[in-house]
C-alpha positions, 0 to 999 in steps of 0.5 A: 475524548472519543477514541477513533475506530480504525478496526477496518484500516488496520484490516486492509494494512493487513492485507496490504503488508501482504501485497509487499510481501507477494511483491517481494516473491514476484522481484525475486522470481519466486512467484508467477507474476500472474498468480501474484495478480490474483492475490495483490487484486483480492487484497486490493478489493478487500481494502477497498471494502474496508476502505468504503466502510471507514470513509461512509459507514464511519465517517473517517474521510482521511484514513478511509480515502488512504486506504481506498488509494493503496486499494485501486493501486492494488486493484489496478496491479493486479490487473496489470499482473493478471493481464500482463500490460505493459508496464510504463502506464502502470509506472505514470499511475503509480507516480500520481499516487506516490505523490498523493501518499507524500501529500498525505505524509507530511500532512501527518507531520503537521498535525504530529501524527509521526508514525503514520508520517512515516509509514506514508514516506515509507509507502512513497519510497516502494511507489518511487522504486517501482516507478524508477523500475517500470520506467527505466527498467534497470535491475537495480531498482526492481532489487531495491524493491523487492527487499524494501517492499519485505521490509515495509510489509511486516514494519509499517503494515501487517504489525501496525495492522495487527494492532488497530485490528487489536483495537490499540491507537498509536500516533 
């Protein structure tokens, strides 16, 4: 049985873990929003790259669309970022991909792929807390968020990553 290279998806969760992170400094006002754009747009278009790599180069249509998903999410906040738009049309964006990240979660439940499964219902919650945040502008979300999206940035993608990077397959 051919193992699956995933070398390019561990890179963009990589980068990925590292837009939590930006994320979390942003909510807790420790990072200009407008330089955080920067990074979380540079990481989104890195992602993108990996993404087109391993839907066309390596014909991983599931994992690469994933990737390119998170990647125009990011792509698209950090323009938002970068340009400071208003926020609510961001949150009607973000609610369209949480929902195709929850399709792609319990996808990976069926098949008994738990720990992507999982990653993915984690990944849904940052777009929920976000979404609630943009829209309803109550603190309690953005305060949710910030310490989801730390935790989530080191659990469910720069050591995942790390390790398909490292060429180890888990699932």
């Amino acid at each position: 049985m051919q193992s699956l290279v995933l070398e390019p998806v561990g890179t963009a969760m990589i980068f990925y873990g590292l837009v939590l992170f930006m994320f979390t400094w942003q909510l807790l006002g420790k990072a200009d929003a407008k330089a955080a754009g920067f990074v979380v747009a540079g990481s989104g278009f890195i992602g993108l790259i990996m993404g087109l790599f391993a839907y066309i180069g390596l014909g991983l249509a599931l994992p690469g669309t994933l990737v390119i998903i998170f990647a125009v999410t990011f792509i698209m906040a950090g323009i938002w970022n970068i340009r400071g738009l208003e926020p609510k049309t961001l949150a009607y964006f973000l609610l369209y991909l949480g929902i195709a990240d929850a399709i792609y979660a319990i996808y990976f439940a069926m098949v008994q792929l738990f720990i992507f499964s999982a990653f993915c219902w984690a990944w849904f919650l940052v777009y929920v807390l976000f979404v609630l945040a943009l829209l309803t502008g109550r603190p309690i979300y953005a305060i949710a968020a910030r310490y989801w999206c730390l935790i989530c940035s080191f659990a469910t993608l720069l050591v995942p990553g790390f390790l398909l990077v490292a060429g180890v397959v888990f699932g």
